[in-house]
N, C-alpha and C positions, 0 to 999 in steps of 0.2 A: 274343405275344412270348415268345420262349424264355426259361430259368431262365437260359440262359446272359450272354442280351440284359442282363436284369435285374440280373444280378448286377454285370457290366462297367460297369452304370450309375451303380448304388448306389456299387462300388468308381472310380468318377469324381466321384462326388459329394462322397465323401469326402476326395478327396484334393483337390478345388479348394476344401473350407469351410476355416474356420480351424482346426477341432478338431486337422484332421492338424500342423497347424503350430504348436501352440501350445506356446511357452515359460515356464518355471518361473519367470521374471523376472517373466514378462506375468503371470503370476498372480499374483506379489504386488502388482504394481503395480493392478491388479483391488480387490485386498481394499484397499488402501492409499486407491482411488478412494472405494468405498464407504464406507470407516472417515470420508472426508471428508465425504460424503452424510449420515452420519446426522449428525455435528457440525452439520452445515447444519442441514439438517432438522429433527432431533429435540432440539435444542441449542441451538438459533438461534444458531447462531455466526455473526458475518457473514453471514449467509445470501444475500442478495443479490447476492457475488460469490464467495462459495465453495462453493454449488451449482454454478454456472455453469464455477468453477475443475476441480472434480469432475468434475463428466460430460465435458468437454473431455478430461481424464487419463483416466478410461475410455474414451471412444473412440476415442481413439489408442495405446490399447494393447491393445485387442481383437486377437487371433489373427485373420492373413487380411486385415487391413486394412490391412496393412506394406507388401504386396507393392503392383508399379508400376501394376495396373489400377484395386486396389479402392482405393491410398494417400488419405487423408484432410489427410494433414499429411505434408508431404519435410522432413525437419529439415537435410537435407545443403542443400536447395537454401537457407537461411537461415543456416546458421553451417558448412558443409563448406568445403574448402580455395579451391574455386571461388568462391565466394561473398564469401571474405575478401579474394582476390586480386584481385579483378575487380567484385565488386559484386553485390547482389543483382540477376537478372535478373527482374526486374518481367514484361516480357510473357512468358517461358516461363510464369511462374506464372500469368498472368490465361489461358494458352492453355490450358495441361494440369493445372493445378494442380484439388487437393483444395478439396473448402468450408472446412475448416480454413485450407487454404495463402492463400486468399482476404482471410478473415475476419483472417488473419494481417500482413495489408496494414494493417492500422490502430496495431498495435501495432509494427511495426517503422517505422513513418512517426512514430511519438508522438502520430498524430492524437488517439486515444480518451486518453490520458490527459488533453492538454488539454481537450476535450471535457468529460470529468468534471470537472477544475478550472472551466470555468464553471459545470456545476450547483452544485457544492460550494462557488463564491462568488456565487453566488445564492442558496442557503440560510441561508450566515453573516452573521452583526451581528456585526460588528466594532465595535459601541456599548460593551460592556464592558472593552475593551483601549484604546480612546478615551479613556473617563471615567477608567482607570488605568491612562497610559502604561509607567508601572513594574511590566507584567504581562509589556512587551515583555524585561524583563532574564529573567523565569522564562521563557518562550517559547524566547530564544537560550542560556540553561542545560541548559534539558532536551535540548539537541542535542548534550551531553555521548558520549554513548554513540554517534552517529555516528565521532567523531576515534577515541573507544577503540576501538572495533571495527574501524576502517582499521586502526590501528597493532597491535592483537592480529591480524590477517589478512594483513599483509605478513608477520609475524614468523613465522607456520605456514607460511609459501611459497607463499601463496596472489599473483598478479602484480597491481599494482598496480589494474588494471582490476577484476578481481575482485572485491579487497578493498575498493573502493571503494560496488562492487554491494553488496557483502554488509552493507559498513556503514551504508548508508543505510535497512536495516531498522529501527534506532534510532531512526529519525524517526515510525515507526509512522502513515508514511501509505503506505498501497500503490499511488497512481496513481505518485506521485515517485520509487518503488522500482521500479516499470515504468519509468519513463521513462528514468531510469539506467540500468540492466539491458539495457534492448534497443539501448541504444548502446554502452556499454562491453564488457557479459561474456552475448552473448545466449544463446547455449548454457546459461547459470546461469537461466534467466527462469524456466523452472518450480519451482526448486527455493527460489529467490526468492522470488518471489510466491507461493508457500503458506507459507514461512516470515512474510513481514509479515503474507498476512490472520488466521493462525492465532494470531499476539502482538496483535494489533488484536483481536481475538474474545477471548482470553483477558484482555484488561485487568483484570475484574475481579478474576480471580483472581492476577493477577502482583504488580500494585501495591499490593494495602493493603498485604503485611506488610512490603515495604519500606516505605510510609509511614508505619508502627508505628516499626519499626525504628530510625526515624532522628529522630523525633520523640520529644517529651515529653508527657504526658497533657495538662500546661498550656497548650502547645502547640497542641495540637490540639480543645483548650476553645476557642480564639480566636474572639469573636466581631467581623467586623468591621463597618466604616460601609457604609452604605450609598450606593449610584455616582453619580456627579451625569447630569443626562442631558445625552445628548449631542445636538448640535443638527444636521439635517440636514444644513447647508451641510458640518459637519466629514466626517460620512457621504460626502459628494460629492466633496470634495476628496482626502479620505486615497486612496480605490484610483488616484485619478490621480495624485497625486504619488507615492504606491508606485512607481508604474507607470516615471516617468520617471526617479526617484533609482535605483530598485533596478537596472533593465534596460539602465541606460547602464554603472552598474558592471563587473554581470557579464551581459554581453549572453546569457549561453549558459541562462539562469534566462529570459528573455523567455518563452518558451514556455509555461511552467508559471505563471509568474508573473503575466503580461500575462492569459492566460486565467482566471484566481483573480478579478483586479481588475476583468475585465471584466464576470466573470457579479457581480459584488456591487455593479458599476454599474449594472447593470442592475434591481437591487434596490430602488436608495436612491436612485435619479434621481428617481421617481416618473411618468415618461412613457413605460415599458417595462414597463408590467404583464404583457402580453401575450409577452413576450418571457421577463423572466422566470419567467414558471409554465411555459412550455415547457423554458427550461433546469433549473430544478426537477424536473419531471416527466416528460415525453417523450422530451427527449432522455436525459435522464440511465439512463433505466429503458432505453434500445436502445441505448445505447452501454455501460453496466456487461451487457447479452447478451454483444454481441460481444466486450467485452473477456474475462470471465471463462472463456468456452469455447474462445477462442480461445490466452490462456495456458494454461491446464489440458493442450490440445494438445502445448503444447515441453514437458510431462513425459513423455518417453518414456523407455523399461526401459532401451534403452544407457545414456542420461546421468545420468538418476535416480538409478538406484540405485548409487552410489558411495560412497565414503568421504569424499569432499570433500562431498556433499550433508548427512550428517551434519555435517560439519565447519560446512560455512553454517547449518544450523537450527541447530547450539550457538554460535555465536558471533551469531547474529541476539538470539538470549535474549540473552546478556551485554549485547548494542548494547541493547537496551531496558529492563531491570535500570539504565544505567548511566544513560541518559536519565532515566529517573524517577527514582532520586538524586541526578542533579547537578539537577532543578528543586526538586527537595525543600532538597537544601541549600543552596542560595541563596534558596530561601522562609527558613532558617534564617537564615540572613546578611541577609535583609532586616526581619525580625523583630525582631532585635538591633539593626539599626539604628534600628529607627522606634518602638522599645520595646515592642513586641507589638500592633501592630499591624494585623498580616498574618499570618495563617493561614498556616504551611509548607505544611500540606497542596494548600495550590490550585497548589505548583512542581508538583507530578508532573502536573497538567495539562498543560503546556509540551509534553509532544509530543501531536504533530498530530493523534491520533482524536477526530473532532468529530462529534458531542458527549460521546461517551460517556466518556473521561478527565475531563472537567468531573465529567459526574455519579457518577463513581465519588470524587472528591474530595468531593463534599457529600454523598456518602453517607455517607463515611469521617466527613467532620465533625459528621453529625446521632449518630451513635452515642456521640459524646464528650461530644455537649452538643447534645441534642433543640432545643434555640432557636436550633442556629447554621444559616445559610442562605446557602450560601458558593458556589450555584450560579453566580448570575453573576458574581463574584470571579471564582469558577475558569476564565469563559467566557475572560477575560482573556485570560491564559495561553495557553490553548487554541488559540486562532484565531491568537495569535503564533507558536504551535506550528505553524500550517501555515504564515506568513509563513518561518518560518526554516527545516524543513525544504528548500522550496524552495530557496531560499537557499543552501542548503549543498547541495544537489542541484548549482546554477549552479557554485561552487566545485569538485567533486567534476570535475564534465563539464569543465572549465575545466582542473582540474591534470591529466588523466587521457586 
C-alpha cells in the first residue's frame, strides 16, 4: 500500500470521526455531563437517576453522533416545527430512529413516569398521614413554591407552558416534573429534569437553614405524641377513594395519580405480594434505566446551553426555597394553634422527596433535642407531599 493510499485513508478517517467536527458547546456540555457523573457517583446525589440522567447528556452530545447516520437522539423530530404542527411521527421514529429516539417513546407517551408512580406507591405507607390527617394541610403548604415560581416565570417572559414546567420543580418530585414537561414545554425536559433531581439530591443541604431560619429553638425542641395505628381496612380504602374523589376532579391527575394509588394497593391489599415486590424492584430499577438516559438525551448543546436554562435552574431554587417555607410556616400556624404540639420542623417535609425530606426533618429535630423522634410525624407530611404535588401537576396540565 502506497504512503499515498495511506495517507488518503487516515485523512478520511479523520474527517468522518467526530474529533473533525467537534464544537466548543459540545465540550462544555462533556465537562457539564461529567461534573454530573461524579455528583452521582462520588456524592450519591440521586444516584439512580442522575447517573442514568448524565451518561444520556454525554451521549448525545458527543462529536459525530449529531450527524443523520450515527444520530442517537433527533431532537427536531420531537419538539421541531413538524412535530408541533402535525404530531410526533411515531413510525418514522420506530423505523429510522436512534436508541435514544426509541427509549424516548416512553417519556413522551408519560408511560415511565407512571410506571415509577406505581413502584413509588408500592413502597409508601401512607399509615402516618392516616393516623394524622392534619399532615395533609403541611403536604398542600409545601406546594407553596409551585404558584410562586408560575407567577415569578410568567413575569421573566417565560409563556405560560413553560412557566408552568419550570414550576412544578417546587414539588421536588421528578417523575411529575417529567410528566408536565414532556406535555407542556418539551424542548425544556433536559434543563428540567436535572434542575428537580439536582434540588431532590441536595435536600440536605437546602432545607435546614431555612428550617433554622424560620423557627425557634423551642420550637424545634417539640417533642410530639406518638401516631395511633392505623387499621388495614383504612390502608385499603384510602388509595381507592383517593383514586375516585381526586381523578373525577381533575381528570388530567389520573395518570399520575391512579398509578401512585394503585402501586400502594398493591401494597396494603395483602393478596399482591407478588406484584408488589415486582413494582418495588424490577420494574422500578428498568424503568428509572430508560427514563434517566433517555432524558439526559433532550440535553443537547443548542437548547441547553442558554440563558433561559439558567433562568429555569434559578427559579427551580426559589420554587423549592419557597415550598419548604410555606410547609414550615403552617407547621408554625399549626403549633400556635394546638399550643405546641406539633413540630414546624416536619412542614418542610410536605414536598414530595420520599423519604428523604422526612429524614432530614428528624434529623434536624434530633440535633435540638436528642429524645425528639419526629420521623414518622414527618412521614406525614411527606407522602401528602407526593398526594399534592400530583395534584397540582393535574391543575397545572388542566389550566395550561
Amino acid at each position: 500500500m502506497s504512503a499515498v493510499n495511506i495517507g488518503e485513508i487516515l485523512k478520511n478517517l479523520w474527517a468522518g470521526s467526530g474529533y473533525s467536527m467537534i464544537h466548543w458547546q459540545q465540550v462544555i456540555m462533556i465537562v457539564i455531563a461529567c461534573g454530573l457523573l461524579f455528583l452521582g457517583i462520588a456524592k450519591k446525589f440521586e444516584p439512580l437517576l442522575l447517573v442514568g440522567i448524565a451518561f444520556g447528556m454525554l451521549l448525545t452530545n458527543l462529536p459525530g453522533l449529531n450527524v443523520e447516520s450515527a444520530a442517537l437522539f433527533h431532537s427536531e423530530w420531537w419538539t421541531g416545527e413538524a412535530a408541533v404542527a402535525n404530531g410526533v411521527d411515531y413510525v418514522n421514529i420506530l423505523q429510522h430512529g436512534g436508541l435514544l429516539d426509541v427509549l424516548y417513546i416512553g417519556v413522551k407517551t408519560g408511560l415511565y413516569p407512571c410506571l415509577i408512580f406505581i413502584g413509588v406507591g408500592a413502597m409508601t405507607d401512607f399509615g402516618p398521614m392516616l393516623a394524622n390527617p392534619k399532615s395533609l394541610i403541611l403536604g398542600a403548604a409545601a406546594q407553596l413554591g409551585i404558584y410562586m415560581a408560575l407567577i415569578l416565570a410568567i413575569s421573566v417572559r417565560f409563556t405560560g407552558e413553560v412557566a408552568a414546567s419550570v414550576a412544578i420543580i417546587g414539588g421536588a418530585d421528578g417523575p411529575t416534573a417529567i410528566f408536565v414537561t414532556k406535555e407542556l414545554a418539551p424542548e425544556r425536559l433536559g434543563a428540567i429534569a436535572i434542575a428537580a433531581y439536582s434540588y431532590m439530591a441536595l435536600i440536605p443541604l437546602i432545607q435546614p437553614p431555612i428550617m433554622r431560619a424560620l423557627t425557634t429553638k423551642k420550637e424545634r425542641m417539640i417533642k410530639m405524641d406518638q401516631l395511633r395505628t392505623v387499621s388495614k381496612k383504612e390502608k385499603i380504602i384510602f388509595p381507592i377513594a383517593v383514586t375516585i374523589i381526586t381523578c373525577v376532579l381533575l381528570p388530567s391527575v389520573a395518570p399520575l395519580l391512579g398509578c401512585l394509588m394503585f402501586g400502594n394497593l398493591l401494597k396494603e391489599c395483602g393478596v399482591t405480594e407478588r406484584l408488589s415486590d415486582t413494582a418495588q424492584n424490577a420494574l422500578m430499577n428498568i424503568v428509572t434505566l430508560f427514563l434517566g438516559i433517555s432524558v439526559g438525551a433532550t440535553a443537547q448543546f443548542e437548547t441547553f446551553l442558554t440563558f433561559d436554562t439558567l433562568m429555569i435552574v434559578g427559579l427551580g431554587l426559589l420554587a423549592f426555597c419557597f415550598s419548604t417555607a410555606g410547609g414550615v410556616l403552617m407547621g408554625k400556624l399549626m403549633c400556635f394553634i394546638t399550643k405546641g404540639k406539633i413540630n414546624p420542623l416536619i412542614g418542610a417535609a410536605g414536598v414530595s422527596a420520599v423519604p428523604m425530606a422526612a429524614r432530614v426533618a428528624h434529623n434536624e429535630g434530633k440535633k435540638w433535642n436528642p429524645d425528639n423522634y419526629l420521623l414518622m410525624h414527618a412521614m406525614g407530611p411527606n407522602v401528602a407531599g407526593v398526594i399534592g404535588s400530583a395534584v397540582a401537576a393535574g391543575f397545572l396540565l388542566a389550566l395550561f
